[in-house]
N, C-alpha and C positions, 0 to 999 in steps of 0.2 A: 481526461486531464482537466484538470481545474483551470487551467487559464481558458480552455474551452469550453467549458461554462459559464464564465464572466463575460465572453464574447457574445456565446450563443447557450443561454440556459433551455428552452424550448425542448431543446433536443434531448437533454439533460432526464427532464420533465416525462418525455412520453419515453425515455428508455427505462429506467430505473425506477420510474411510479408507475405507469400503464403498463408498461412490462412485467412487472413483477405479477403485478394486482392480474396480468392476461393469463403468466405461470399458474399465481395461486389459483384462477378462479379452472382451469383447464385439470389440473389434478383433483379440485374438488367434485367437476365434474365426472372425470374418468375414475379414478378411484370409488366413489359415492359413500359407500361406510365403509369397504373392505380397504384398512390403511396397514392391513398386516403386512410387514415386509417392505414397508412404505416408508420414504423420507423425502421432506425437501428440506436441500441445504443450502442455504440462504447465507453467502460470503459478502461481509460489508469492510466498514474503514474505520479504524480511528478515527477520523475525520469527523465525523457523527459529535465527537465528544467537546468538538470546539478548542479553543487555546489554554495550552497552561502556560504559569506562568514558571518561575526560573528552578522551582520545586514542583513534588508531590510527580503520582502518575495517574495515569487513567484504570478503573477498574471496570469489569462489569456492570455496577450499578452508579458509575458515572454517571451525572443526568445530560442528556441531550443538550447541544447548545452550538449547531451547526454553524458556520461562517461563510458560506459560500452559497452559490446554487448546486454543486455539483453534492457538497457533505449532506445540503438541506434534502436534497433528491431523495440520497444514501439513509438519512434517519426515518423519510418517510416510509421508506420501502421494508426497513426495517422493522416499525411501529406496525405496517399492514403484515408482514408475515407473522408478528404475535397476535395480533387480534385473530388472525383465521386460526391460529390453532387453539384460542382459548373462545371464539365462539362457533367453531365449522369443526374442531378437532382434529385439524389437520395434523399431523405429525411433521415437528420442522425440528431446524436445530439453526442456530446462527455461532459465524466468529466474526468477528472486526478485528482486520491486519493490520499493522505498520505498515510503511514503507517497502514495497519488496522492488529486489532488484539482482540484475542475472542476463543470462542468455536470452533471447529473442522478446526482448523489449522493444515497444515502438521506440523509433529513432526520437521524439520530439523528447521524450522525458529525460531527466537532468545527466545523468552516468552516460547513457549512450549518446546525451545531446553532445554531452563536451568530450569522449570518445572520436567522435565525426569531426568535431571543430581541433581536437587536437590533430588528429591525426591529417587534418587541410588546412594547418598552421590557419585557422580561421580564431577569433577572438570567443573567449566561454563565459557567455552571459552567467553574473552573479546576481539576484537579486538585493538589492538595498547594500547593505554593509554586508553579507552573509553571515550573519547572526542569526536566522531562524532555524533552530534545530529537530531534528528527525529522526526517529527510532527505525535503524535500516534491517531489513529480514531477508536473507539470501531467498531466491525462490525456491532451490530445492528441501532447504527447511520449515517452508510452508507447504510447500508438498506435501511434504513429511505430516506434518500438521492437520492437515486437509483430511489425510485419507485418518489417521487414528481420530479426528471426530467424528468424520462418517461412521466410522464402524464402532466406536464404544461412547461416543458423545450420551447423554443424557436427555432425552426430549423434551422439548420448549427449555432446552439453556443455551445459553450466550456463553463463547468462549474468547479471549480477548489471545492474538495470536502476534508476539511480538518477540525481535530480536535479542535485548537488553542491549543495544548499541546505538546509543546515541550517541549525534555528530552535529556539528553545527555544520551550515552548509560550504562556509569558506575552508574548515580543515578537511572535510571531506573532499572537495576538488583539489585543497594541495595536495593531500595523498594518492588521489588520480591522478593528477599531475606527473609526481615521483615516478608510479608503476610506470608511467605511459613513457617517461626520457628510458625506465630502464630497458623497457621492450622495445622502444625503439630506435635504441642506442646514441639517444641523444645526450648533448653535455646538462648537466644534474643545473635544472632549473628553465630550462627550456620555455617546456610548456605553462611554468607558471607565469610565465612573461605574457601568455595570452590571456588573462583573466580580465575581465570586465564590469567593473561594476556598473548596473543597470538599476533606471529606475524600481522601485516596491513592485510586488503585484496588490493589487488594491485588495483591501481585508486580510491582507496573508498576516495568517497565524504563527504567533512566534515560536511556540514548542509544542509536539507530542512526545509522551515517552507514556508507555505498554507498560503494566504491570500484569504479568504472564502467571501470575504464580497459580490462579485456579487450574490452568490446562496444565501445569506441572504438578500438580496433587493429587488431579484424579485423573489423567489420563497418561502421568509420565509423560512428556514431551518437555523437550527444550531443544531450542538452537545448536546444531552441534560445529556451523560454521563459522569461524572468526571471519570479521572484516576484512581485511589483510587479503586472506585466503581467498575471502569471496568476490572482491574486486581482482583479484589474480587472474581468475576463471572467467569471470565478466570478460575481461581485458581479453583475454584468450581469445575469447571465443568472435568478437564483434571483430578483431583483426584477423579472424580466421574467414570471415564470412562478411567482408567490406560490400555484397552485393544489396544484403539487407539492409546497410544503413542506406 
């Protein structure tokens, strides 16, 4: 989580750089030259690509321009998975996601945060004005995603793996909102009455938005669930299962 790297980057640091770099260097040892039938597949963030601003999207050869400690982490680890495989020959593949979101998410992140505070009439922190916008990806659509790059991706490429659905944060919690009076039969405006604007988080970046179009040309993929739908099934599912939150 990013606020948890502004807290405590440290941690940040030795899971996503030492780690990777502990991954890569453990396959280079076990494999040795035989990379036949071999992949590592190295899952990053939008994040990595920095802010935009009220236009344009992020492509693949976006340049790097992290904002945090947790995105800075995510581009290093990034940057060491292509060097091993342009000077060790590693066989790799990378995608950077949007936003994903779904069933069994930690409780601290935003959908299931204000899920739990709806549903405990407790107040739903907004950040700033809720103007920062975010490209959301159902998780079973990167699923989806995940496995046709494993198996047909192209070695040492970058696939960028994104919804097309962008939201600003404030209409995305009124839409949660909506779903969440009608599942729980409250009168229409309830839950928006819990909303809270809270102070910024420091450095937060105002917009990503994914421009998907390479994994939809050469590997056929796109998102096949709406918004709507996919907070339906969110919603479902964390009131079916109050013990996780």
């Amino acid at each position: 989580h990013v606020d948890r790297s502004i807290v405590a980057p440290d941690a940040f640091i030795q899971t996503n750089i030492t780690g990777t770099v502990n991954l890569l260097n453990a396959c280079r040892s076990i494999w040795k030259k035989d990379t036949e039938k071999k992949l590592f597949y190295h899952i990053s963030t939008d994040e990595v690509y920095g802010s935009l601003g009220s236009e344009g999207y992020f492509t693949e050869t976006t340049p790097y321009d992290p904002r945090s400690p947790y995105s800075a982490s995510k581009a290093s680890s990034d940057h060491l998975v292509r060097a091993y495989h342009h000077t060790y020959k590693i066989p790799v593949v990378l995608s950077n996601c949007s936003n994903n979101y779904g069933p069994n998410q930690f409780p601290e992140k935003l959908i299931p945060l204000a899920i739990n505070n709806i549903k405990n009439n407790n107040p739903i922190p907004v950040y700033g004005k809720g103007e920062n916008v975010r490209d959301w990806l159902y998780v079973g659509d990167h699923a989806e995603a995940i496995d046709i790059v494993f198996h047909k991706g192209r070695l040492g490429e970058t696939y960028n793996i994104g919804g097309n659905n962008e939201w600003k944060n404030i209409d995305l919690i009124r839409l949660l909102c909506e779903i969440m009076d009608s599942k729980l039969q409250h009168a229409s405006g309830t839950s928006a009455g819990l909303i809270e604007f809270v102070k910024d988080r420091a450095g937060h970046d105002l917009r990503y938005a994914i421009d998907a179009g390479k994994i939809k040309r050469e590997l056929d993929w796109e998102p096949k669930t709406s918004f709507r739908e996919g907070l339906e099934k969110t919603v479902d599912w964390y009131l079916s299962n109050l013990e996780w939150l």
